[in-house]
N, CA, C and O atoms as a CHARMM CRD file, in Angstrom:
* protein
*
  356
    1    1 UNK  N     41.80000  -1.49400-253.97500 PROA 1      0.00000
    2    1 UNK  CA    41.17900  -2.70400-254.44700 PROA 1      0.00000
    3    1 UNK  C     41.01100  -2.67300-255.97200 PROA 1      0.00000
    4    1 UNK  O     40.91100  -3.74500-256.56900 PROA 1      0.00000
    5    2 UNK  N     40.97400  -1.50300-256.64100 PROA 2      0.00000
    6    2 UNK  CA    40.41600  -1.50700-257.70600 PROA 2      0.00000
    7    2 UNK  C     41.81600  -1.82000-258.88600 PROA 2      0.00000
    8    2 UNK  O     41.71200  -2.41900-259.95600 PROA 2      0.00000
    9    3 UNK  N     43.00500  -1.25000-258.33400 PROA 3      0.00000
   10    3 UNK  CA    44.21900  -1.19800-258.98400 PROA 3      0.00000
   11    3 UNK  C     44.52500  -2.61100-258.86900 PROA 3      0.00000
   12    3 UNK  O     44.88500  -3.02200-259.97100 PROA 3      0.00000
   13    4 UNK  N     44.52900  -3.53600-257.97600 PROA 4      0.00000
   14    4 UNK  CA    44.52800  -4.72100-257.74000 PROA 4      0.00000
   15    4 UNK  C     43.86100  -6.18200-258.80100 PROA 4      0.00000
   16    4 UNK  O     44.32000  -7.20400-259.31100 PROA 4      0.00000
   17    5 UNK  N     42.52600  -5.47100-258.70200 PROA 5      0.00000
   18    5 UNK  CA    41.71000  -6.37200-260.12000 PROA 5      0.00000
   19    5 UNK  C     42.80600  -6.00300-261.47200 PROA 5      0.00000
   20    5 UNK  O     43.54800  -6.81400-262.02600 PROA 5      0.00000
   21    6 UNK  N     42.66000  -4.62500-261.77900 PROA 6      0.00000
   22    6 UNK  CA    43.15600  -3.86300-262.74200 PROA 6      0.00000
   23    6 UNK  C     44.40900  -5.17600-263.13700 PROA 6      0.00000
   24    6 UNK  O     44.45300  -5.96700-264.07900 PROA 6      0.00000
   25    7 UNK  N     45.11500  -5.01400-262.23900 PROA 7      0.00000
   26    7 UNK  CA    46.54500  -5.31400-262.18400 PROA 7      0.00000
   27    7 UNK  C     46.45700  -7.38300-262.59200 PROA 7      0.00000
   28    7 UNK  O     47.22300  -8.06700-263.27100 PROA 7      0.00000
   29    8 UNK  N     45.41300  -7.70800-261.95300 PROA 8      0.00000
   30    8 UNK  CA    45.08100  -8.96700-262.25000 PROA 8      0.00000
   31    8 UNK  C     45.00900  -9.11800-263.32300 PROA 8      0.00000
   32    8 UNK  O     45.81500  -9.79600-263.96000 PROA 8      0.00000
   33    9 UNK  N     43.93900  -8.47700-263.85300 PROA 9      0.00000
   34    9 UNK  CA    43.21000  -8.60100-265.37000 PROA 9      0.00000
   35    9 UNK  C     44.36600  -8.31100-266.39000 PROA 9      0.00000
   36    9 UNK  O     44.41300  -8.89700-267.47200 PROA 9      0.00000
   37   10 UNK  N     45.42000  -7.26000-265.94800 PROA 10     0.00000
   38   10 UNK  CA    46.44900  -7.30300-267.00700 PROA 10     0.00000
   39   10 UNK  C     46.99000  -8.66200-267.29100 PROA 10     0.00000
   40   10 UNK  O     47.06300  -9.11100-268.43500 PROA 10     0.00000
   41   11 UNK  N     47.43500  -9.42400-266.02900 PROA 11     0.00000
   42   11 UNK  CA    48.25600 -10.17300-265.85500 PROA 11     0.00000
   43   11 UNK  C     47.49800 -11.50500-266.57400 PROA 11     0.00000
   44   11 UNK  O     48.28000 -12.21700-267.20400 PROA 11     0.00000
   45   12 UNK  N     46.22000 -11.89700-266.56900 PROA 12     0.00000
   46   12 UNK  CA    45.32500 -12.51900-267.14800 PROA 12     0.00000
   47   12 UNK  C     45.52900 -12.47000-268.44800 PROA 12     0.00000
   48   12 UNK  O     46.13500 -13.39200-268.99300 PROA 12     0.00000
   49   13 UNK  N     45.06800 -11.40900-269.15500 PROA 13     0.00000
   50   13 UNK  CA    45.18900 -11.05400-270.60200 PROA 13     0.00000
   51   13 UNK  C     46.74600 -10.88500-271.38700 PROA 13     0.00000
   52   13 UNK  O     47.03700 -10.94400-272.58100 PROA 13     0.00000
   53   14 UNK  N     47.32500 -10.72300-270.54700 PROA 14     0.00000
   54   14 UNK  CA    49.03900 -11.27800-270.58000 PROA 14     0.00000
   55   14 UNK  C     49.36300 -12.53900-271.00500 PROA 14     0.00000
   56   14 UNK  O     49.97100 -12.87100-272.02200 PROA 14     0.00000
   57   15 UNK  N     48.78500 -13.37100-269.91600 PROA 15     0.00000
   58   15 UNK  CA    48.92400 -14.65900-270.16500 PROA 15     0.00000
   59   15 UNK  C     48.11000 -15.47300-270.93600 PROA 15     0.00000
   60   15 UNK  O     48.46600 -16.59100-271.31100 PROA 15     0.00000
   61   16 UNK  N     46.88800 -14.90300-271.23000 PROA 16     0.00000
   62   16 UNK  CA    46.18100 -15.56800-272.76100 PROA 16     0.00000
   63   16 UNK  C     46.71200 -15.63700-274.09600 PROA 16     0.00000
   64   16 UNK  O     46.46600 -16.49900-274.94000 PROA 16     0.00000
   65   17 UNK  N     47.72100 -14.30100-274.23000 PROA 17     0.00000
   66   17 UNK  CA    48.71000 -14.15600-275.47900 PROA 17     0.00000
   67   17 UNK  C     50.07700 -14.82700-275.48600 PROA 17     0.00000
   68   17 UNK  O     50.74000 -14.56400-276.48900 PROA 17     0.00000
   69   18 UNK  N     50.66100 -15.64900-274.57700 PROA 18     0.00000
   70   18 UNK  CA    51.65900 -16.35900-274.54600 PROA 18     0.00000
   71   18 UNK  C     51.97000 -17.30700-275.84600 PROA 18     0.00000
   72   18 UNK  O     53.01800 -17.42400-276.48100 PROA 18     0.00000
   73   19 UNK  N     50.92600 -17.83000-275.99200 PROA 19     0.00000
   74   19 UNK  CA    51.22400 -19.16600-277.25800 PROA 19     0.00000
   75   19 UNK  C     51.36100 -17.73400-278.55200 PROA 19     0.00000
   76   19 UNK  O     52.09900 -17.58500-279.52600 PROA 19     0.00000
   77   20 UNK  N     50.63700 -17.17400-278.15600 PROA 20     0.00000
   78   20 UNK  CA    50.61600 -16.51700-279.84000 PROA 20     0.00000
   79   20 UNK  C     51.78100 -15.65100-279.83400 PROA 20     0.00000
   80   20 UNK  O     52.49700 -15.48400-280.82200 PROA 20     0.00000
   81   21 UNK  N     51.97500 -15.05100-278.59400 PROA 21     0.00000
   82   21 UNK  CA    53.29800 -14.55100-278.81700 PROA 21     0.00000
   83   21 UNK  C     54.54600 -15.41300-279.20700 PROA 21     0.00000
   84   21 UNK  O     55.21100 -15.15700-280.21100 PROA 21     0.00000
   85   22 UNK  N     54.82400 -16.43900-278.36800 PROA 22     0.00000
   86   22 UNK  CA    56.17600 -17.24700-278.76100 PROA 22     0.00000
   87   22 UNK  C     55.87900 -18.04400-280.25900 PROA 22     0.00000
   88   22 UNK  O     56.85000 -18.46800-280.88600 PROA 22     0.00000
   89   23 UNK  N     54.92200 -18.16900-280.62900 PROA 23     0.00000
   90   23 UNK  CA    54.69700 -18.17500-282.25300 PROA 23     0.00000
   91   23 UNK  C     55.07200 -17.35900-283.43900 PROA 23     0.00000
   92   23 UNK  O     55.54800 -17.59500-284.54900 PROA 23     0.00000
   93   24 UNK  N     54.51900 -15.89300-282.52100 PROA 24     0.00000
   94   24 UNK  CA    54.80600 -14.88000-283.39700 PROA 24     0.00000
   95   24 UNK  C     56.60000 -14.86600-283.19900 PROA 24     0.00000
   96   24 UNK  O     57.22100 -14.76000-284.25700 PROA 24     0.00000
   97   25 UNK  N     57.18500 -14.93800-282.28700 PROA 25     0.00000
   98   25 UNK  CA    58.69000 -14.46900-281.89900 PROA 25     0.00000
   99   25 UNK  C     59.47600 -15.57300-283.31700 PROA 25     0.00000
  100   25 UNK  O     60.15700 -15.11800-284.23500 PROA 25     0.00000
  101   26 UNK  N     59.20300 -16.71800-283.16000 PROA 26     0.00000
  102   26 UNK  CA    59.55700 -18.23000-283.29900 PROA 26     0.00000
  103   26 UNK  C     59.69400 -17.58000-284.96100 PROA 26     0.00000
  104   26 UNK  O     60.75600 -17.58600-285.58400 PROA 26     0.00000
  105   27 UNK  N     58.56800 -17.11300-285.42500 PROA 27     0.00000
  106   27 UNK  CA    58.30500 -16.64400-287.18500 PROA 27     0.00000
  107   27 UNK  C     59.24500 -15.82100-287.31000 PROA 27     0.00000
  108   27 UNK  O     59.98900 -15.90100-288.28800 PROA 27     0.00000
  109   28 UNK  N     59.45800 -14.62900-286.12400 PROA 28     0.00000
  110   28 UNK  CA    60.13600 -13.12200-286.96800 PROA 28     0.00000
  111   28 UNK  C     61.04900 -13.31000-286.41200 PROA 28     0.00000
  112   28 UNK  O     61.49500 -12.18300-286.19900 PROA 28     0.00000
  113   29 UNK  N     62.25200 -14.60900-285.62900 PROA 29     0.00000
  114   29 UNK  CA    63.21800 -15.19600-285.66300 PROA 29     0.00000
  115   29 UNK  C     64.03100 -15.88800-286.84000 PROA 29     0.00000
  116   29 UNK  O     65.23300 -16.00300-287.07500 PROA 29     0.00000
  117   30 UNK  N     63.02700 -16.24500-287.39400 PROA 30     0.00000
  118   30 UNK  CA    63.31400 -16.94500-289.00500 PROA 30     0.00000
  119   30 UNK  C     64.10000 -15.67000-289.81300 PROA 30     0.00000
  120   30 UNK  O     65.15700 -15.87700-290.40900 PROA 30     0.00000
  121   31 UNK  N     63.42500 -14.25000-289.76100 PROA 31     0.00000
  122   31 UNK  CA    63.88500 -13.62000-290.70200 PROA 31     0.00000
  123   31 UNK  C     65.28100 -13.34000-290.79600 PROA 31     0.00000
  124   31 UNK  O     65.87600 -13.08800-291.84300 PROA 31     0.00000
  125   32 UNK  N     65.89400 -13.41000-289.38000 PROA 32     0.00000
  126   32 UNK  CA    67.46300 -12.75600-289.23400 PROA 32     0.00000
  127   32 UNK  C     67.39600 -11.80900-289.09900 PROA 32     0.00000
  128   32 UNK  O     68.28700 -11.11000-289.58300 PROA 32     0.00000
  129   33 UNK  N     66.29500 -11.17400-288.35100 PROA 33     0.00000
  130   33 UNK  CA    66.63000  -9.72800-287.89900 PROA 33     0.00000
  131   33 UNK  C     66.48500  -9.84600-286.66800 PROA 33     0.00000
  132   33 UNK  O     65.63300 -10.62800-286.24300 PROA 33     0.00000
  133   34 UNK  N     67.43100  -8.95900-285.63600 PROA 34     0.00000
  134   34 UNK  CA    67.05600  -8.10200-284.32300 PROA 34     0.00000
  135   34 UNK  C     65.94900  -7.98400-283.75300 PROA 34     0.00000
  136   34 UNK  O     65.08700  -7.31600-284.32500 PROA 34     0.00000
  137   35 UNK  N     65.66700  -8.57800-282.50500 PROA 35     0.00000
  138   35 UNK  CA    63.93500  -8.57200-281.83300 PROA 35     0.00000
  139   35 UNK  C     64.50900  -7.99100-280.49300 PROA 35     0.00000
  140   35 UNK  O     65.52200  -8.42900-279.94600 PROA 35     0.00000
  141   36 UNK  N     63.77500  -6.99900-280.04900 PROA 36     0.00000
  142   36 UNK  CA    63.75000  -6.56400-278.65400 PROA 36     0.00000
  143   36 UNK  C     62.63200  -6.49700-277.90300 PROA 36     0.00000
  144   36 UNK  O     61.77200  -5.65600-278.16300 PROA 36     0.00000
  145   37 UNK  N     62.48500  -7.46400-276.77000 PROA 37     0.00000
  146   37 UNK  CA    61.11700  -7.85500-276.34800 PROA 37     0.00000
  147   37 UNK  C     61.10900  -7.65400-274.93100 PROA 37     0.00000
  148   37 UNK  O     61.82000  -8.01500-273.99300 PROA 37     0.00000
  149   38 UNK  N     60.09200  -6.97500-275.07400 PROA 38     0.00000
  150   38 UNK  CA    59.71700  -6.35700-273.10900 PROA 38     0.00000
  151   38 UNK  C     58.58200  -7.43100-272.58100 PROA 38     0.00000
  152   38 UNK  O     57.61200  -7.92600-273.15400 PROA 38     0.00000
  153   39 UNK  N     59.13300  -7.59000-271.18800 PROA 39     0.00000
  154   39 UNK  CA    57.91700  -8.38000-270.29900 PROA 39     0.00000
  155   39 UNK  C     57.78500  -7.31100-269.54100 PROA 39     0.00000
  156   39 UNK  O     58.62100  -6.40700-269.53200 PROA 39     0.00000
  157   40 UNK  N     56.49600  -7.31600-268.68600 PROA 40     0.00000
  158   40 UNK  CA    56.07200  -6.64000-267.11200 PROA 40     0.00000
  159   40 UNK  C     56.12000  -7.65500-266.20300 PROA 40     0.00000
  160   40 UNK  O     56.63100  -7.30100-265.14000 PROA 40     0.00000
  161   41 UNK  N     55.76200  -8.80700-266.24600 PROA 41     0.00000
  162   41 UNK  CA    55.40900  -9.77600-265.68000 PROA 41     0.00000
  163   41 UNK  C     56.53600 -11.04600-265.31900 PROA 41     0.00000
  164   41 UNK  O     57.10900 -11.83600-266.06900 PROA 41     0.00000
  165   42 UNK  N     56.57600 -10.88900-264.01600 PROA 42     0.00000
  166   42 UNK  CA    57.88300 -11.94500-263.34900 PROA 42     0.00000
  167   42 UNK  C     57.59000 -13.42400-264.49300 PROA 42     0.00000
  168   42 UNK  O     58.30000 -13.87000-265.39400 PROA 42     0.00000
  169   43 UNK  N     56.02400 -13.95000-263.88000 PROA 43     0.00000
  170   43 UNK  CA    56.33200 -15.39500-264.19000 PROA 43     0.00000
  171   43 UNK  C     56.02200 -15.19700-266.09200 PROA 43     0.00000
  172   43 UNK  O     56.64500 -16.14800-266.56500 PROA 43     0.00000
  173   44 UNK  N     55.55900 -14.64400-266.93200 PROA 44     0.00000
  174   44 UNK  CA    56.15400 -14.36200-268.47200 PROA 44     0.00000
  175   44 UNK  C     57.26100 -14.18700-268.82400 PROA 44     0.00000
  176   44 UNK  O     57.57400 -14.66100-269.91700 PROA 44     0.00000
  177   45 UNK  N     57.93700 -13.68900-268.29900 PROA 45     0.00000
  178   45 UNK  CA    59.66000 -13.29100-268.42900 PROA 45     0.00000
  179   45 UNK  C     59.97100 -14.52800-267.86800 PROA 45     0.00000
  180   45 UNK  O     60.55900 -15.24800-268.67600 PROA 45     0.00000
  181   46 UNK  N     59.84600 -14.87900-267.11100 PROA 46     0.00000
  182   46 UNK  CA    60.86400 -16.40700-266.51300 PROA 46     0.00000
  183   46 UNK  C     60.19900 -17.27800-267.82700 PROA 46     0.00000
  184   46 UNK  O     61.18300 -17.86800-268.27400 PROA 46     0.00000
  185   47 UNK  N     59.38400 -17.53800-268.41100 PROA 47     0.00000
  186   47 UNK  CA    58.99200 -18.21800-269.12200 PROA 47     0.00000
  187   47 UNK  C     59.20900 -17.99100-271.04100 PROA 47     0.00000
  188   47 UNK  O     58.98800 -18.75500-271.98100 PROA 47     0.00000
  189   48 UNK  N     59.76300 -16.49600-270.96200 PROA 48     0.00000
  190   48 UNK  CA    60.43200 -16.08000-272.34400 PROA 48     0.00000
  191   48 UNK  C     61.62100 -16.82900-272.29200 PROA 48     0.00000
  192   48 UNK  O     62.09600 -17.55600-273.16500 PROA 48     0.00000
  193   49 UNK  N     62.15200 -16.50400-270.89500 PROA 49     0.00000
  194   49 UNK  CA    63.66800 -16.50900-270.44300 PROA 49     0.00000
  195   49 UNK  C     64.17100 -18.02700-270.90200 PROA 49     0.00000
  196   49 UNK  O     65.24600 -18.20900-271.47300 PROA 49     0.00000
  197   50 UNK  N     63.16500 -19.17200-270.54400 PROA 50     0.00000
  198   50 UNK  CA    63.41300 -20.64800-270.63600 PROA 50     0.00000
  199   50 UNK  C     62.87200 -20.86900-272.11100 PROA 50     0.00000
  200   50 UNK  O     63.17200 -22.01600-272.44400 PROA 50     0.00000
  201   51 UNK  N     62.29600 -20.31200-272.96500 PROA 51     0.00000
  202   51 UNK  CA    62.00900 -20.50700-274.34800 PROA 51     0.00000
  203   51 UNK  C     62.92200 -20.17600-275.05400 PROA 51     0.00000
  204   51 UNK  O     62.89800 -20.82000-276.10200 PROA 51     0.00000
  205   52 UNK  N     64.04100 -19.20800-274.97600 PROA 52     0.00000
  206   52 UNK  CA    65.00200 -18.99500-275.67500 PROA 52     0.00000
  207   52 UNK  C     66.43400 -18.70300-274.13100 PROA 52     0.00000
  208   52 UNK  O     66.83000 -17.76100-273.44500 PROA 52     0.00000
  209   53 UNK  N     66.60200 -19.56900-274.22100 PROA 53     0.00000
  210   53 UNK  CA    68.01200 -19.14600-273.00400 PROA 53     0.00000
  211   53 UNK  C     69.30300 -18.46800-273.91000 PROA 53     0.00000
  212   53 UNK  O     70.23000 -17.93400-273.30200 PROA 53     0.00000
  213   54 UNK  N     69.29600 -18.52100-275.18700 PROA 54     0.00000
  214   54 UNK  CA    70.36800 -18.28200-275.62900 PROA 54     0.00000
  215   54 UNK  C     70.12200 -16.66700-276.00700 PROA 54     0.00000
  216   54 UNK  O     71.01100 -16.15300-276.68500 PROA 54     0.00000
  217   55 UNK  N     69.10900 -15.91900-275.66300 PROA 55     0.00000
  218   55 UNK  CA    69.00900 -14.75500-275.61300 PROA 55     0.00000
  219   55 UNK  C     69.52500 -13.71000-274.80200 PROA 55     0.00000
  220   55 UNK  O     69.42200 -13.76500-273.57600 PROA 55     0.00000
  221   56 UNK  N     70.11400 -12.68500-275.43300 PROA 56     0.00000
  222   56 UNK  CA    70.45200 -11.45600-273.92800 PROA 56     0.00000
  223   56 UNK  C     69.61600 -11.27400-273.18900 PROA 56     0.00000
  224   56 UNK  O     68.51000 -11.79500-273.33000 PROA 56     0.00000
  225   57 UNK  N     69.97600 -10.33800-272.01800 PROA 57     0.00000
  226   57 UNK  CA    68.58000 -10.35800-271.06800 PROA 57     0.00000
  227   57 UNK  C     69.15500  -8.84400-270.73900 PROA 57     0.00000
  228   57 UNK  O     70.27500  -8.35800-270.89400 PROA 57     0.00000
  229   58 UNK  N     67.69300  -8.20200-270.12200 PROA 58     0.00000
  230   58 UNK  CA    68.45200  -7.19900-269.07400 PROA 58     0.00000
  231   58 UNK  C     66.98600  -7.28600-268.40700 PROA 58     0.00000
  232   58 UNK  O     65.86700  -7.19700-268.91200 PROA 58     0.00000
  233   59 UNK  N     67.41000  -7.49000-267.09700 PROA 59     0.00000
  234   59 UNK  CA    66.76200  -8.05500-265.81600 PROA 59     0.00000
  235   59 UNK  C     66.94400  -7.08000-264.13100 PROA 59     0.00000
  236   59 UNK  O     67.87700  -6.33700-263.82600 PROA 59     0.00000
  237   60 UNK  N     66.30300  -7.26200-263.69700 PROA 60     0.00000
  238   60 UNK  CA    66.40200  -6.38800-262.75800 PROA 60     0.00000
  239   60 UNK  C     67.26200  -7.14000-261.61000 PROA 60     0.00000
  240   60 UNK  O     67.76400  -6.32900-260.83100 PROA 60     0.00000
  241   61 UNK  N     67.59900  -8.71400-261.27000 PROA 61     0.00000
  242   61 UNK  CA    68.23800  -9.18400-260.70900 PROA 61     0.00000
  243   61 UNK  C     69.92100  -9.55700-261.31600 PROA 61     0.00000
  244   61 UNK  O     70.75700 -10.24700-260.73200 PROA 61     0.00000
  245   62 UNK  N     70.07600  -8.84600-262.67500 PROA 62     0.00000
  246   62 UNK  CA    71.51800  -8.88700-262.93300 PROA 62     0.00000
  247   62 UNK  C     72.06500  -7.49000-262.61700 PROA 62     0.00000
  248   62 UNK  O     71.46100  -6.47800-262.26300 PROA 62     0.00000
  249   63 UNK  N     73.15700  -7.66800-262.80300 PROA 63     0.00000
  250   63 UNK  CA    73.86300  -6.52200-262.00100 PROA 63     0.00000
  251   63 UNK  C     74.23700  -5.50900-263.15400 PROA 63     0.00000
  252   63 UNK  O     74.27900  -6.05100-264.25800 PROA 63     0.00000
  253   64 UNK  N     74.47100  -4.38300-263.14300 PROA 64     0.00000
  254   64 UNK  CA    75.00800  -3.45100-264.32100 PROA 64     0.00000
  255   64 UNK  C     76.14500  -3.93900-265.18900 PROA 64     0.00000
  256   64 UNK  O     76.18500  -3.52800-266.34900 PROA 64     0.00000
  257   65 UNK  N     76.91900  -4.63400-264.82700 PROA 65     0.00000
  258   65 UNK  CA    78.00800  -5.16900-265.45600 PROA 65     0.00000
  259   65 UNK  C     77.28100  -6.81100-266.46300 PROA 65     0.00000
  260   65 UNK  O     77.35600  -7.16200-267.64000 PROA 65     0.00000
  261   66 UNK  N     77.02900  -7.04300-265.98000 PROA 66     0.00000
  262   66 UNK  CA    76.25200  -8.17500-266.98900 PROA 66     0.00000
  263   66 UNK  C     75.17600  -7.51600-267.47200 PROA 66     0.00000
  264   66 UNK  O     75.20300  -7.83900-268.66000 PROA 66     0.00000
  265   67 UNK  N     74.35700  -6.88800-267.34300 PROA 67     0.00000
  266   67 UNK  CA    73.35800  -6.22300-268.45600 PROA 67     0.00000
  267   67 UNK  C     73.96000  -5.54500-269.31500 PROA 67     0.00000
  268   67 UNK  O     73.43000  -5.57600-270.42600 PROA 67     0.00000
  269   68 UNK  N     75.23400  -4.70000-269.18300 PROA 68     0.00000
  270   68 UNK  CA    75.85100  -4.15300-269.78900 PROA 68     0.00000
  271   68 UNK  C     76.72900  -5.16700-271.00000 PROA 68     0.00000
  272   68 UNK  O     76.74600  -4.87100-272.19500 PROA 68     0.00000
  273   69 UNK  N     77.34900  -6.25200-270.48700 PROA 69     0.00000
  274   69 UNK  CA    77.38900  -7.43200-271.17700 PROA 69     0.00000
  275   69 UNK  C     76.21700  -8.02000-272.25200 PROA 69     0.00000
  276   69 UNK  O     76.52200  -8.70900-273.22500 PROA 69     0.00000
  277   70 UNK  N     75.76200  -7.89500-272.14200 PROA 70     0.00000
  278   70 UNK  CA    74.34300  -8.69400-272.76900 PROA 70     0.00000
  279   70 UNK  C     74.02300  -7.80300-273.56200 PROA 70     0.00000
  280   70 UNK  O     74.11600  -8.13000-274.74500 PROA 70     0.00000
  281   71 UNK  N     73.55400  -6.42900-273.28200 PROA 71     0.00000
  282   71 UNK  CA    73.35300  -5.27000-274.21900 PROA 71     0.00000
  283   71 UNK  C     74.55800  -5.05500-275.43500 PROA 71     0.00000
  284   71 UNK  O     74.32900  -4.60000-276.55600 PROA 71     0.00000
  285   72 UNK  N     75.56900  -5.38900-275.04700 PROA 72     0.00000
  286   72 UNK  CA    76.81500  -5.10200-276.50200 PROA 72     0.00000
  287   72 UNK  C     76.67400  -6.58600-276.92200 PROA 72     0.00000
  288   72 UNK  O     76.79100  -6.81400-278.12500 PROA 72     0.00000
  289   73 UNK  N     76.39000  -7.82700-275.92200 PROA 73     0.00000
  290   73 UNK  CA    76.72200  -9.07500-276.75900 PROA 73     0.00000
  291   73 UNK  C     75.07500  -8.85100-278.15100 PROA 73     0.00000
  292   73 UNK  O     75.18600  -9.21000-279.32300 PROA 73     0.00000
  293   74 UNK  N     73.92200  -8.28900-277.63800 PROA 74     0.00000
  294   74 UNK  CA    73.03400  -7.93800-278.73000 PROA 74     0.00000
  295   74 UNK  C     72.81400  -7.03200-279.71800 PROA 74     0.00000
  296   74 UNK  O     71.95200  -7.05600-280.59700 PROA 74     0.00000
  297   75 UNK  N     74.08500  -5.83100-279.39400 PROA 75     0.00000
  298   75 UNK  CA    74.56900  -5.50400-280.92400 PROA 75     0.00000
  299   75 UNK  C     75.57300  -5.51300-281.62000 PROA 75     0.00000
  300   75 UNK  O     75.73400  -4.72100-282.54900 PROA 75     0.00000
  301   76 UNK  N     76.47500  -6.47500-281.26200 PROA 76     0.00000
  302   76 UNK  CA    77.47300  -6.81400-281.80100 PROA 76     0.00000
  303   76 UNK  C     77.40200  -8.40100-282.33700 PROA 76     0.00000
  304   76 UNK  O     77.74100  -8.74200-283.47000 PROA 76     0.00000
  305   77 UNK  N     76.94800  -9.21000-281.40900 PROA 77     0.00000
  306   77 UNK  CA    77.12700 -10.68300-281.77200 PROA 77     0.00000
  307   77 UNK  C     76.20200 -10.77600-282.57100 PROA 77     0.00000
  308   77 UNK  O     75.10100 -10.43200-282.14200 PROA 77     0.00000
  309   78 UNK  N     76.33200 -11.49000-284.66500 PROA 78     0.00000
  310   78 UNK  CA    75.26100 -11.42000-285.15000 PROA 78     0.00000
  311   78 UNK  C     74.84100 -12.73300-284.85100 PROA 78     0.00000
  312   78 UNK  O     74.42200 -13.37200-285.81600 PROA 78     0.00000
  313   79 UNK  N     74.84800 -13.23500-283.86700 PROA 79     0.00000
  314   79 UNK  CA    74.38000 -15.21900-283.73200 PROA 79     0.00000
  315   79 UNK  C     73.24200 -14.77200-282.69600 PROA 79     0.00000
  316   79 UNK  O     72.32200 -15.52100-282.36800 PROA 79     0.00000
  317   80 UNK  N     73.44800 -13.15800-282.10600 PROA 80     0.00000
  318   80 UNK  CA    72.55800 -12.94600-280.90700 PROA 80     0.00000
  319   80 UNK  C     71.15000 -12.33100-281.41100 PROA 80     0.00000
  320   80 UNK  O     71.33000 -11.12000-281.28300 PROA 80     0.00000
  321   81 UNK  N     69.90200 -12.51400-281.89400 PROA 81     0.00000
  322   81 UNK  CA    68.78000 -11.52800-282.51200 PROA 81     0.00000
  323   81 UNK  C     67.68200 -11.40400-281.95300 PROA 81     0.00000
  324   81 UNK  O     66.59900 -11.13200-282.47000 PROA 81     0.00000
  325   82 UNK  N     68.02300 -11.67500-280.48700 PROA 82     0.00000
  326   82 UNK  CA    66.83100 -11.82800-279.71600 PROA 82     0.00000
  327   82 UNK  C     67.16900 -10.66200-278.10500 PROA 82     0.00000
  328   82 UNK  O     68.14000 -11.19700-277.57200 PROA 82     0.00000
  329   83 UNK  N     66.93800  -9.95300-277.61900 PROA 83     0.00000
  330   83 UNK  CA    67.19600  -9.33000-276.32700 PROA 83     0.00000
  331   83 UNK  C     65.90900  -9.04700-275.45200 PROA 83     0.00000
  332   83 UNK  O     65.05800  -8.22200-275.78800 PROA 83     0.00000
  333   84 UNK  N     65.84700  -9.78200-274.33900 PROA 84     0.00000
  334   84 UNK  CA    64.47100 -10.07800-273.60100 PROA 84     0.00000
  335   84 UNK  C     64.46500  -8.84000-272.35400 PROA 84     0.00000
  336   84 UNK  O     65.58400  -8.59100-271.90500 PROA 84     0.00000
  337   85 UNK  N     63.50300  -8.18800-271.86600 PROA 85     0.00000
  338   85 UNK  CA    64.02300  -6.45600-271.37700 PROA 85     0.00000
  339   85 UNK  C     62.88500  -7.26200-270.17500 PROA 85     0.00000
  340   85 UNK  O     62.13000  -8.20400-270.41600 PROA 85     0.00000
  341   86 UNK  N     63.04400  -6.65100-269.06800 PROA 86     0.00000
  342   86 UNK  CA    61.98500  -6.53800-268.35000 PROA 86     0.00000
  343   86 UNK  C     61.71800  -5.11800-268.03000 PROA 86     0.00000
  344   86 UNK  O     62.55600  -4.21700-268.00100 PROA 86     0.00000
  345   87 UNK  N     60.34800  -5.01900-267.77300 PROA 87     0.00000
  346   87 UNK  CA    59.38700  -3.64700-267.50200 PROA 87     0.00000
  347   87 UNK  C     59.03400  -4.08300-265.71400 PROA 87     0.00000
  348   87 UNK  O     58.29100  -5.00800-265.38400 PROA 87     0.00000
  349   88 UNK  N     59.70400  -3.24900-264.83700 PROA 88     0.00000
  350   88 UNK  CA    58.92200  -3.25900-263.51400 PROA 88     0.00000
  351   88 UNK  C     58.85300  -4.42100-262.91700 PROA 88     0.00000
  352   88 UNK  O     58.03100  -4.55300-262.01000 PROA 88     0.00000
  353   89 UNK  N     59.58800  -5.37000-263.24400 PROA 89     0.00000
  354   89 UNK  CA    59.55600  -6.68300-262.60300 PROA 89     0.00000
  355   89 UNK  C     60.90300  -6.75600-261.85600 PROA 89     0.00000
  356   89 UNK  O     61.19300  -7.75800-261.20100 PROA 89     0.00000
């Protein structure tokens, strides 16, 4: 029960930082540099995922061959400066 709240309260305080995060992303996008950004959280990641679609991904529902895709299209393609990772989701 206790890992459960725990696990809530992350997911809570997760989702209070959303605006400020895709603010913060949106700014240190401007610079032209390389961002590599981890979610834990299914519905945050589906919701990075639709804020920038034109980003790589590596996801636990793509297969090794497209993550593997996505991982060289984000250090090779310089149009690509964004790569969205999931943690445990």
């Amino acid at each position: 029960e206790t890992m459960v709240r725990i696990a809530a309260l992350k997911f809570l305080a997760a989702k209070g930082k959303v605006k400020a995060t895709k603010d913060w992303i949106d700014d240190f996008l401007k610079s032209g540099e390389k961002l590599v950004f981890f979610a834990t959280h299914k519905e945050i990641l589906e919701y990075f995922l639709k804020c920038y679609p034109q980003a790589a991904r590596i996801v636990s529902e793509d297969d090794a061959k497209l993550r593997q895709a996505n991982v060289e299209r984000f250090q090779r393609d310089t149009a690509c400066n964004i790569i969205i990772c999931a943690m445990g989701t």
